[in-house]
N, C-alpha and C positions, 0 to 999 in steps of 0.2 A: 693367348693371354686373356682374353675376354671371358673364356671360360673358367679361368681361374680365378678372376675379380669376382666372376658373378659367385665361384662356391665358398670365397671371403664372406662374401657381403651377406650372404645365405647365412654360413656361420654366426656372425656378428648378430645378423637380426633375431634369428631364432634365440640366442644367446643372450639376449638383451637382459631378460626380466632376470636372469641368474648372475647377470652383473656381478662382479666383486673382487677383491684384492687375489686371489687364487682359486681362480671360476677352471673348472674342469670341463674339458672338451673331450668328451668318449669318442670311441671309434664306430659309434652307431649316428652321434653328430656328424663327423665326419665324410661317413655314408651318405647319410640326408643330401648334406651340401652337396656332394661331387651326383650326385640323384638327382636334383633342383636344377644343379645347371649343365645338364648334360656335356659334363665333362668327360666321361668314359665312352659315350657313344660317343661325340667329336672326337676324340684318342684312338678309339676305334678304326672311324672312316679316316683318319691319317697314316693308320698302318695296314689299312685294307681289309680290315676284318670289322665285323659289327660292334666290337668293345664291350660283350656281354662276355663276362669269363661263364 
């Protein structure tokens, strides 16, 4: 769960200045975030593999 707060919060902050009533989140933001909080390497080490596709 921690991992997934942190690539929220990741989100959120990088996202900030682009604030607005319908602020678009690409799938390269997306990226970023789950990259910043190494959520795919923990994802990884839970199913035994490195989490690098």
């Amino acid at each position: 769960m921690e991992h997934v707060c942190l690539t929220i919060e990741y989100l959120l902050l990088a996202l900030r200045v682009d604030d607005c009533y319908n602020v678009t989140i690409s799938s390269r933001d997306i990226t970023d975030a789950v990259a910043a909080s190494n959520l795919a390497v923990f994802s990884g080490l839970m199913h035994g593999d490195n989490g690098v596709e």
